[in-house]
ZADO-381680 format. One record per residue (C-alpha): residue in three letters; x, y, z. Coordinates in steps of 0.05 Angstrom, whole numbers, plus 5000, padded with zeros to 4 digits. Each point is the difference from the previous one (the first is absolute). Layout:
// ZADO-381680
ALAXYZ...
This chain:
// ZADO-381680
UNK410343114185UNK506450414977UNK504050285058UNK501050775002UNK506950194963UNK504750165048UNK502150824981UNK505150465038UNK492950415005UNK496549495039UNK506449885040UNK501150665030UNK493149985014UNK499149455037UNK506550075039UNK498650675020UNK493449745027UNK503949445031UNK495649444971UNK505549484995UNK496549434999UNK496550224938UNK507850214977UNK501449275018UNK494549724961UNK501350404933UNK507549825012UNK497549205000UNK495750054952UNK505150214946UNK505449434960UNK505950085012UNK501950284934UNK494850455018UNK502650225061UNK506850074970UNK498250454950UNK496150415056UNK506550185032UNK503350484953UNK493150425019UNK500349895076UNK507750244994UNK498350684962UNK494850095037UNK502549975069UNK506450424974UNK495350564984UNK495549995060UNK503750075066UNK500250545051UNK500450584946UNK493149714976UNK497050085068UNK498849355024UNK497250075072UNK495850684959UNK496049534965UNK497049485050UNK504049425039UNK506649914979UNK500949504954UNK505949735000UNK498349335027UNK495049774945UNK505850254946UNK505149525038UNK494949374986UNK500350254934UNK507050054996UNK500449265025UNK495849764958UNK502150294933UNK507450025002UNK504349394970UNK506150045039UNK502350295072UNK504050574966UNK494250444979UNK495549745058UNK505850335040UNK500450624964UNK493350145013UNK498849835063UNK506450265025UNK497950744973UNK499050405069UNK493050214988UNK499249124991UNK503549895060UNK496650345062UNK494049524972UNK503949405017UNK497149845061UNK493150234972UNK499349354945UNK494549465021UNK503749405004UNK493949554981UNK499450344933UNK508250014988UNK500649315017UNK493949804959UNK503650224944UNK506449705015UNK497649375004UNK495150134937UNK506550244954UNK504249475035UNK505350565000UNK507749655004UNK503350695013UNK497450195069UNK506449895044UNK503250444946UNK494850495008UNK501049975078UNK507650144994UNK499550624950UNK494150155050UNK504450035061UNK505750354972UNK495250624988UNK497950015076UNK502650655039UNK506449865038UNK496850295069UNK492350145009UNK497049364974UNK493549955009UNK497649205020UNK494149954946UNK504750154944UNK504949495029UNK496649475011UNK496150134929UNK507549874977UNK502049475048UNK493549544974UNK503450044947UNK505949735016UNK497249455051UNK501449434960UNK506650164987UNK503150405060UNK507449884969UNK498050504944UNK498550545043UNK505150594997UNK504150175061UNK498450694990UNK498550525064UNK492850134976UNK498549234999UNK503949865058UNK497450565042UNK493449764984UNK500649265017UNK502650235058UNK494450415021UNK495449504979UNK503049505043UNK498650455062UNK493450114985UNK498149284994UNK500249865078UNK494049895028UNK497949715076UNK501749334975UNK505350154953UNK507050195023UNK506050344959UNK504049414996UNK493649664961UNK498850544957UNK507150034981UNK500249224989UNK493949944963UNK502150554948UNK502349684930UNK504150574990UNK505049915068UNK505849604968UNK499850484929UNK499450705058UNK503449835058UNK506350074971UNK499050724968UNK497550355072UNK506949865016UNK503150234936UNK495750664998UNK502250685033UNK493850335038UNK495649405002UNK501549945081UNK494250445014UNK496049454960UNK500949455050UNK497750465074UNK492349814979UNK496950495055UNK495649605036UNK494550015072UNK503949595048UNK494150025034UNK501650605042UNK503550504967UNK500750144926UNK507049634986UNK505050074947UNK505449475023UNK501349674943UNK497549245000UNK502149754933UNK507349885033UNK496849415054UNK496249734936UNK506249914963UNK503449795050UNK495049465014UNK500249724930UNK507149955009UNK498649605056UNK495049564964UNK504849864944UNK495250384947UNK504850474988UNK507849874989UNK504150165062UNK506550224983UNK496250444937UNK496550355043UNK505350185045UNK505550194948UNK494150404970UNK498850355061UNK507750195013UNK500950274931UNK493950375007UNK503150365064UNK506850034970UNK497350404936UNK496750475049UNK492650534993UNK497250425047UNK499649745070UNK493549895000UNK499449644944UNK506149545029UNK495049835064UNK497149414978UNK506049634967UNK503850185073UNK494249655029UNK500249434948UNK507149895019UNK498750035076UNK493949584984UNK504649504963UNK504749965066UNK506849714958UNK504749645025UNK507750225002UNK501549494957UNK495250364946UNK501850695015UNK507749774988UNK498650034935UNK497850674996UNK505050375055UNK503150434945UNK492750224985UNK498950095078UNK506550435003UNK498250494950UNK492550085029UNK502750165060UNK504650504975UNK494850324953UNK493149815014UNK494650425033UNK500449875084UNK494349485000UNK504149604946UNK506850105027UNK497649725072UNK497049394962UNK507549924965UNK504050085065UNK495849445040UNK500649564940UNK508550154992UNK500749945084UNK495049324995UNK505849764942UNK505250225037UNK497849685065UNK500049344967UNK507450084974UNK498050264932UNK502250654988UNK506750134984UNK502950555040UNK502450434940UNK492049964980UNK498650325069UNK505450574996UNK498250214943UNK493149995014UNK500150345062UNK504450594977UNK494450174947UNK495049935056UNK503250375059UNK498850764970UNK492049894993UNK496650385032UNK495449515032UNK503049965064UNK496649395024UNK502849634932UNK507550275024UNK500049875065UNK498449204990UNK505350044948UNK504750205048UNK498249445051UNK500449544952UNK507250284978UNK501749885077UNK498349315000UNK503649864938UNK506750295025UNK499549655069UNK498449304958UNK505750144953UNK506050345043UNK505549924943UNK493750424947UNK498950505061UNK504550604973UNK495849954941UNK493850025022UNK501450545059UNK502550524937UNK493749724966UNK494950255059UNK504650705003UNK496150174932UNK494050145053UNK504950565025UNK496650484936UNK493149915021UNK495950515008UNK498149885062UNK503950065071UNK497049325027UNK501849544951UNK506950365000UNK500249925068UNK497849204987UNK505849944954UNK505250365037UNK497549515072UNK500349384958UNK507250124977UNK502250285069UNK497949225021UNK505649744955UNK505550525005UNK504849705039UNK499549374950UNK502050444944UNK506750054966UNK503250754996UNK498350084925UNK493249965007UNK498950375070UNK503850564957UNK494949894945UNK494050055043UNK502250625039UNK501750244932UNK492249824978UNK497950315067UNK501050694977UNK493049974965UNK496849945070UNK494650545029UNK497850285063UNK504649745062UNK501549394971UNK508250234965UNK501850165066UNK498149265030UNK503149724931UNK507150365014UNK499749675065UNK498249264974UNK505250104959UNK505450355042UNK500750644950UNK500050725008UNK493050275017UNK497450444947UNK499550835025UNK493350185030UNK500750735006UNK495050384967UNK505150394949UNK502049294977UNK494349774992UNK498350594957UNK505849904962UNK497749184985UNK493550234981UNK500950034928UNK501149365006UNK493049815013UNK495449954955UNK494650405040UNK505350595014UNK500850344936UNK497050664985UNK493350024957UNK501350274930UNK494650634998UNK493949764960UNK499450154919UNK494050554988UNK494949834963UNK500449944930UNK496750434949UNK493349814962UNK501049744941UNK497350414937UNK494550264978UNK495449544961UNK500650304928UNK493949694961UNK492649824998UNK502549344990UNK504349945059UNK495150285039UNK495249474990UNK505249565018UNK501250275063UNK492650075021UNK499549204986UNK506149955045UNK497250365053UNK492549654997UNK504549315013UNK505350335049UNK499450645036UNK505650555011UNK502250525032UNK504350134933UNK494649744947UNK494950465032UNK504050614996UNK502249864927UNK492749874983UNK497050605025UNK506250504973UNK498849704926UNK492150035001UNK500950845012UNK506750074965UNK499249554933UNK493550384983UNK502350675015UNK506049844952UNK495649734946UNK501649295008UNK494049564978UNK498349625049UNK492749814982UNK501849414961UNK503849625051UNK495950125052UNK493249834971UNK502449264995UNK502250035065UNK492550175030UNK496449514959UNK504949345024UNK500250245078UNK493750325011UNK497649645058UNK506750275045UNK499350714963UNK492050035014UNK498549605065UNK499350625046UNK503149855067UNK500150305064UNK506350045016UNK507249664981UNK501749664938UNK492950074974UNK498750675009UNK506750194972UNK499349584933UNK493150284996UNK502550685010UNK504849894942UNK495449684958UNK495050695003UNK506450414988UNK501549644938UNK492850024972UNK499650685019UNK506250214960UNK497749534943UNK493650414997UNK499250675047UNK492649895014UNK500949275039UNK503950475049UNK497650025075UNK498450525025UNK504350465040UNK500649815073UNK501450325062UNK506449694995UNK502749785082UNK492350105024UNK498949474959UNK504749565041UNK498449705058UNK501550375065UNK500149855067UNK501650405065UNK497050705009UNK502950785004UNK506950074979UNK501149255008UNK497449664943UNK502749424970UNK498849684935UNK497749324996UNK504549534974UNK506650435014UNK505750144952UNK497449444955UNK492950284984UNK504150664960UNK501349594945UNK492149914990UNK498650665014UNK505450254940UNK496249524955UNK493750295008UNK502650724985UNK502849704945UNK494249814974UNK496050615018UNK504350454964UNK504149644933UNK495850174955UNK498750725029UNK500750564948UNK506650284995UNK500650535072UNK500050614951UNK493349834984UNK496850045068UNK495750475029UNK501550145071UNK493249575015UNK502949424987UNK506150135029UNK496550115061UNK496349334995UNK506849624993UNK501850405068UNK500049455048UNK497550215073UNK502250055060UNK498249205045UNK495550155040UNK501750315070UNK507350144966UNK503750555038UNK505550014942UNK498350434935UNK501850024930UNK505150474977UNK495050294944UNK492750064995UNK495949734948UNK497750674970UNK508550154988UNK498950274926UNK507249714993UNK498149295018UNK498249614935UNK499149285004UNK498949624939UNK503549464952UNK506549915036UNK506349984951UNK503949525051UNK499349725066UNK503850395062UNK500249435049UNK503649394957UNK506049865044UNK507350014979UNK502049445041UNK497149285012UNK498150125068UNK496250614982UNK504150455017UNK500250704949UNK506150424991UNK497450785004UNK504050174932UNK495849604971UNK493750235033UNK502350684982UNK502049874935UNK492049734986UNK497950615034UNK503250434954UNK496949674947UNK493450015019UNK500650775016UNK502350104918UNK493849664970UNK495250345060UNK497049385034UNK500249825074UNK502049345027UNK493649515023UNK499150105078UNK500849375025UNK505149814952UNK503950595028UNK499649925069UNK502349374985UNK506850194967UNK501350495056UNK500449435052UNK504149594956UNK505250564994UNK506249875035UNK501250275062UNK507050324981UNK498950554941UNK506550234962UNK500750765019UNK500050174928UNK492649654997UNK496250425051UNK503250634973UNK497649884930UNK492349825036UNK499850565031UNK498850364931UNK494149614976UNK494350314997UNK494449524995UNK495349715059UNK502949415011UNK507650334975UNK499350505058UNK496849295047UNK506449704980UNK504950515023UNK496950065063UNK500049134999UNK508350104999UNK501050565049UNK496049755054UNK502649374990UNK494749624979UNK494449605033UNK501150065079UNK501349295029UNK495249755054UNK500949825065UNK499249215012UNK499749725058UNK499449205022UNK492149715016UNK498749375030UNK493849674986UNK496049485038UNK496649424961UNK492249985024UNK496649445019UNK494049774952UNK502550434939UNK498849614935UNK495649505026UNK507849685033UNK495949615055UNK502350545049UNK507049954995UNK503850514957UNK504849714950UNK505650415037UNK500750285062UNK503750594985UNK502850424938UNK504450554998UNK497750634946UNK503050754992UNK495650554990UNK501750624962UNK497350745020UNK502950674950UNK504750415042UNK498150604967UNK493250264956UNK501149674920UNK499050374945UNK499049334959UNK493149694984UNK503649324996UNK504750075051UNK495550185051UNK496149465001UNK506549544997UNK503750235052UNK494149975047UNK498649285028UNK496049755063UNK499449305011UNK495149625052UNK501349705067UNK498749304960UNK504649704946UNK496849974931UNK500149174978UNK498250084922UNK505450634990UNK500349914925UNK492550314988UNK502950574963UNK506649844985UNK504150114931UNK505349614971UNK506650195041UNK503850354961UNK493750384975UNK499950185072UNK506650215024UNK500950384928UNK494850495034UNK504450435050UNK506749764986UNK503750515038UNK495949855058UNK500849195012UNK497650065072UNK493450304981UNK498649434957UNK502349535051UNK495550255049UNK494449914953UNK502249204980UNK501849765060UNK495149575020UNK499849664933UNK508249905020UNK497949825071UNK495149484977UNK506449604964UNK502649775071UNK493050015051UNK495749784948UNK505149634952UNK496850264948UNK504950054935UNK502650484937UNK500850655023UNK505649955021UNK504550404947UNK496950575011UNK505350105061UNK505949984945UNK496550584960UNK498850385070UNK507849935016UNK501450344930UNK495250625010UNK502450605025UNK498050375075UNK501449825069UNK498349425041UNK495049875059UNK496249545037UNK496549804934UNK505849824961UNK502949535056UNK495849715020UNK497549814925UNK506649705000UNK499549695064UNK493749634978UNK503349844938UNK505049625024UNK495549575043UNK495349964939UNK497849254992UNK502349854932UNK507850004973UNK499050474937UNK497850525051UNK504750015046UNK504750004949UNK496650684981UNK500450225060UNK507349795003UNK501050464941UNK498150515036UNK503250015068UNK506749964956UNK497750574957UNK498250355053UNK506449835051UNK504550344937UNK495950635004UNK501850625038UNK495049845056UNK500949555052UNK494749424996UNK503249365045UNK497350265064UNK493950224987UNK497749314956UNK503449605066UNK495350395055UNK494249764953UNK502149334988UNK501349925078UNK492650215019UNK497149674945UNK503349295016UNK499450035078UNK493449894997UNK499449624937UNK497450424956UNK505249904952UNK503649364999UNK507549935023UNK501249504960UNK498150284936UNK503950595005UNK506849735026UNK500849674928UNK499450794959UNK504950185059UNK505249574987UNK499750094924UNK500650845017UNK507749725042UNK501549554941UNK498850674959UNK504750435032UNK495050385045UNK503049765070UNK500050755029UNK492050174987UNK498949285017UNK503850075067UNK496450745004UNK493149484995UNK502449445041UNK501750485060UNK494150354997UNK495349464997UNK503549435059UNK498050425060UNK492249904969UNK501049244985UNK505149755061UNK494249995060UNK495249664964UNK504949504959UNK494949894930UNK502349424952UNK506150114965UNK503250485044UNK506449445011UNK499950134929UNK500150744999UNK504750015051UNK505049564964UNK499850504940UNK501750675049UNK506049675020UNK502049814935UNK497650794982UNK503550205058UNK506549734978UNK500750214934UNK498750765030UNK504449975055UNK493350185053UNK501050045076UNK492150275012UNK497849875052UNK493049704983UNK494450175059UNK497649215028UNK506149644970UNK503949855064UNK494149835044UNK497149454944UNK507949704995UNK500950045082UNK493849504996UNK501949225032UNK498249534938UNK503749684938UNK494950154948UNK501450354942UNK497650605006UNK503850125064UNK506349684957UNK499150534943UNK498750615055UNK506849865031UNK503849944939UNK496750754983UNK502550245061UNK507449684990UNK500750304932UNK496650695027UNK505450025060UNK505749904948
């Protein structure tokens, strides 16, 4: 009986059935001239069937049963590669039977496998491998491990594979001995950048979920054995360090090398490479190098010139631990070499420019030690270097050294200041710059609308919405572009969501289709009723805050582009646009709907796109589109209007109001009264403090904090401003909110909202800024930087945003919030002290960690902000000395530093009764020094 005739037909069949041991038996059944000449159709046909065809559409996916083709048909390992490396081909990988593959190996008696498994491995990804596709590959390559490429997808994978062999019986150190691929790998982990993470193998110690790495011990052990080369190993491991990656992928190669425990006699070979990790190196790295260089030295091999050098690159770290053994060790070098002594003494006087008092005042005791050893020249040279000293510490130098004192009165220390690099005066900040131009085509628009589906904008947003009213009105074509654009995102332009990013690419996916064809339109709404509100009376506030306005100016958007022109409209539909009064509102409109002069219809431009970056909109401008819209007889969109008038900037040339004052349209005549009465009233806002609950969010009773600190915001006066009113209202609970980002916008979206009111929108993202340093959550953090460039005064809202911000758990924050102390401290209004009473009840009871914040502070010195950061420091000590948190020896250290460079003689509430305390500790050491410098 004739065997069926193998066809790319019956292939794609059976494969997409998986039947591969009928693929299997077709594939055997065939010569091998047969099977050659069936590869030219299994190569067409797999190039024209991939994911474009549909393959998971159509039944299982059948890539599998078209790779036992593939091996079975193709006469070399080049164009088995090429196929099998294809993407669609690869995700099956781990998916072939290996019965049937090896079946057919062993049938064709194929030579070229190990070539196979090379081109095969160089095709893996260099990060997410997954461990059926690599040890698919790796069978491959089992006979001959030596031809396996050193590449990170391989490695990775061996490496992962290793880990996952240990089993009750089966240990690390086996699994990495009995691989045939340890002598070809080994050496590439090593060799490799990022492949430390590789070797931690998370792993149940058998209490805890563990991810100390282990492969270091199992190295180490084979060392031990002999299995593995000694000396390799260990130079391996040096370079490795010396070549440097992220910390944490350094972990395991320090632990090799403590695992390893060299000898001097082995690390003398590499002290040069020890001196320059300890000069450069991360801190866990650079305390590895300086017990190797002090165990060389100790045995009388490290040349002295080696340590000098080495120390004065380590001495201005800033890891104090790392200088403060550096400078014992300098001591016990100059006392074991008198005649060197000189040297070395200058050497440790490079710890005179640290940043900190203590190890200055560690430097300046160790040399005092040795002063009457030293020759005249170099005393001169050290009292010379001791002019770089802080705090109380010049005046104890002058004595050491028998000069002149420096002066200590305030008016010279005034006049030293600009010395410092923490006394200068803060340049004023730049204002904002202006939004780039309008977008001019159909086809740029469509550009820009991809941009923003990948990468939301305050500034994208605006452009989009200006150009989908203005290029039609203009007679642009825009249908063309834009058609395109629906059809390849439709999923983020048609997935209706409720709120945030969803709802707002949904929203702009129903205002394209409804200016692409009028009758897809929505109908009109009831514009801020449709919003979510909450409060009641004359207090309600809309869901979501400043952020949710950008949704709500899509949806009008939408409602109304493809509105006949306003000429066109009866006064019925004008009066349908109308949008009401929220419910229970005790503010009114300035027009009613039945107004026979208020027409609104196809809008020829947009009122509310913003001038400036931040949002803010100069009232020429405003005025200027006014104007226009008053010659061609349509009124501005409500909501798009109130908008622009609480973008406009608060200070109005003369010339401006004069010339609105004759307008003559609604919302002309709205805006005239807008500038005289000088725009939206700001709020009053006053400080909350909330009290976690037990039990809330199923926490097990205990609240994940304690205590949070909120403002609240109440209108000081009735609003004539649908959106303003329910934005400048704000109540919060008794109870901190834990998930604050429920309704929250991209930040600049937000703070684009009211930019001449920044402490309204702090008020209203606050706890999202609060939860950066109690809940160390992360990323919000730059919205402080866009609040310090608004306009409008600042309250309890603003600082303590910035408070919070500077304790904020993660480093890009509190640089953020960095930003924005400095921005703020080169404004007109004060900001020091009222960000330092914060700070000092946030951190006394731990609210806000100490620590965290001293870091930001000491950056805003280094920045030239020493007089709002001794406003801060003064006003948050009397809050923080009773109750001593972590890291107020710290904080203390910077003030008198601070202190210094301003020439301060405060007296700071609880300063002398903390220094008139018995004791040696620090924090009693860095108390009296305040007090020295204080009492001049």
């Amino acid at each position: 009986m004739t065997a069926e005739i193998l066809t790319w037909e019956t292939l794609d069949r059976l494969a997409r059935r998986s039947q591969h041991a009928a693929i299997t038996r077709h594939v055997l059944a065939m010569s091998e001239p047969e099977r050659v000449a069936f590869a030219a159709q299994v190569e067409t046909g797999i190039r024209k069937t991939g994911r474009g065809d549909d393959w998971w559409g159509r039944g299982a996916n059948p890539g599998a049963g078209f790779a036992l083709a593939v091996i079975g048909c193709m006469p070399s390992a080049a164009r088995a590669a090429a196929l099998l490396a294809r993407r669609d081909m690869r995700e099956e990988w781990g998916h072939i039977p290996a019965a049937q593959f090896r079946s057919i190996v062993e049938a064709r008696e194929i030579p070229w496998m190990a070539d196979l498994g090379a081109r095969l491995a160089e095709k893996l990804p260099a990060k997410e491998v997954w461990s059926s596709a690599w040890q698919f590959v790796a069978a491959l390559l089992d006979a001959t491990p030596e031809l396996a490429p050193r590449t990170e997808g391989f490695v990775r994978g061996w490496l992962d594979d290793v880990h996952t062999r240990i089993g009750r019986a089966r240990s690390l150190t086996t699994s990495f001995r009995e691989s045939p691929f340890l002598d070809a790998l080994l050496p590439a982990v090593f060799e490799i950048d990022g492949l430390g993470n590789a070797l931690t193998g998370d792993h149940w110690n058998g209490a805890v979920w563990s991810t100390t790495p282990r492969s270091p011990g199992a190295i180490a052990t084979l060392v031990a054995e002999g299995r593995l080369d000694r000396a390799t190993v260990y130079a391996a491991t040096v370079d490795r360090l010396v070549r440097g990656d992220r910390p944490a992928m350094l972990r395991p190669f320090v632990m090799l090398h403590d695992a390893l425990e060299p000898s001097a006699d082995e690390m003398a070979v590499h002290t040069h490479d020890y001196a320059r990790l300890l000069a450069e190196a991360p801190s866990a790295i650079a305390g590895l190098a300086q017990r190797a260089l002090r165990a060389i030295d100790d045995a009388g091999r490290l040349d002295m010139e080696t340590l000098i050098e080495a120390s004065a690159a380590t001495l201005l770290r800033t890891e104090k631990g790392l200088v403060k053994t550096q400078l014992t060790w300098l001591e016990k070098a100059a006392r074991r070499s008198p005649d060197r002594a000189a040297e070395v003494l200058e050497t440790a006087a490079v710890a005179f420019g640290h940043p900190t008092l203590d190890v200055q005042e560690r430097a300046l005791t160790l040399i005092g030690r040795h002063v009457s050893r030293l020759d005249a020249g170099t005393a001169a040279r050290l009292a010379d270097a001791a002019g770089t000293l802080g705090g109380d510490l010049p005046a104890r130098a002058a004595r050491m050294f028998g000069v002149a004192a420096p002066t200590a009165s305030p008016t010279a220390a005034s006049a030293s200041a600009s010395a410092d690099p923490g006394a200068g005066a803060l340049a004023p900040p730049a204002p904002a710059a202006a939004m780039p131009p309008p977008i001019a085509s159909g086809a740029e628009l469509a550009t820009e609308i991809v941009t923003l589906l990948h990468d939301e904008t305050a500034v994208g947003w605006e452009r989009v919405l200006a150009a989908l009213v203005a290029l039609p009105g203009a007679g642009v074509p825009v249908a063309d572009s834009l058609r395109p654009v629906l059809d390849r995102h439709e999923y983020k332009l048609t997935n209706d969501g409720w709120h945030g990013e969803g709802l707002r690419t949904s929203l702009l996916g129903k205002a394209i289709r409804a200016l692409l064809d009028p009758a897809a339109a929505p109908a009109p709404s009831d514009g801020i009723r449709d919003a979510w509100l909450f409060g009641s009376g004359s207090k309600q506030s809309l869901r979501g805050g400043p952020g949710s306005v950008l949704e709500l100016r899509i949806r009008e958007l939408a409602e109304r582009v493809s509105l006949a022109p306003a000429g066109d409209l009866t006064t019925a539909s004008a009066r349908l646009a109308e949008p009401p009064l929220p419910s229970g509102g005790s503010h009114r409109p300035h027009t009613q709907p039945s107004d026979p002069c208020l027409r609104y219809g196809r809008a020829g431009e947009l009122m509310s796109t913003p001038t400036r970056v931040n949002g803010s909109l100069d009232p020429a401008v405003l005025l200027a589109r006014l104007i226009r819209a008053e010659a061609a007889g349509w009124e501005p969109w409500p909501i798009d209007f109130e908008q622009a008038l609480l973008r406009v900037e608060r200070d109005a040339d003369p010339a401006v109001v004069t010339a609105a004052a004759d307008l003559t349209s609604v919302a002309g005549r709205r805006f005239a009264t807008w500038l005289k009465e000088g725009g939206l009233p700001d709020p009053v806002s006053t400080r909350r403090s909330q009290t976690g609950k037990d039990g809330r969010y199923e926490y097990g009773g205990t609240p994940p904090l304690k205590r949070r600190v909120v403002a609240q915001l109440e209108q000081s006066q009735p609003v004539d401003h649908l959106l303003g009113a329910v934005l400048v209202n704000l109540t919060r609970s008794n109870v901190p909110t834990y998930y604050p980002r429920d309704f929250s916008a991209p930040v600049d979206v937000t703070t684009a909202v009211l930019p001449q009111h920044r402490e309204v929108t702090a008020a209203w993202v606050l706890p999202v800024i609060a939860s950066l340093a109690d809940m160390d959550d992360r990323g919000d953090g730059p919205v402080l930087a866009l609040l310090a460039e608004c306009a409008g005064p600042i309250g309890p809202a603003m600082t303590l945003a910035v408070a919070y911000g500077l304790g904020s758990r993660h480093e890009p924050d509190r640089l953020s919030a960095l930003d924005a102390f400095l921005i703020l401290a080169a404004g007109s209004e004060p900001i020091g002290a009222g960000v330092g009473a914060e700070l000092g009840d946030l951190c006394a009871d731990g609210m806000v960690k100490l620590t965290r914040v001293i870091p930001s502070l000491t950056d805003a010195y280094r920045a030239g902000a020493a007089r709002p950061l001794w406003e801060l420091l003064t006003a948050a000590l009397p809050a923080l000395l009773p109750v001593a948190p972590r890291g107020l020896p710290d904080l203390l250290e910077l003030a008198t530093q601070v202190a210094g460079a301003v020439g301060a003689r405060d007296q700071v509430p609880g300063l002398a009764e903390v220094a008139a305390k018995p004791g040696s500790t620090r924090l009693l050491k860095e108390a009296r020094r305040l007090r020295t410098v204080l009492g001049g």
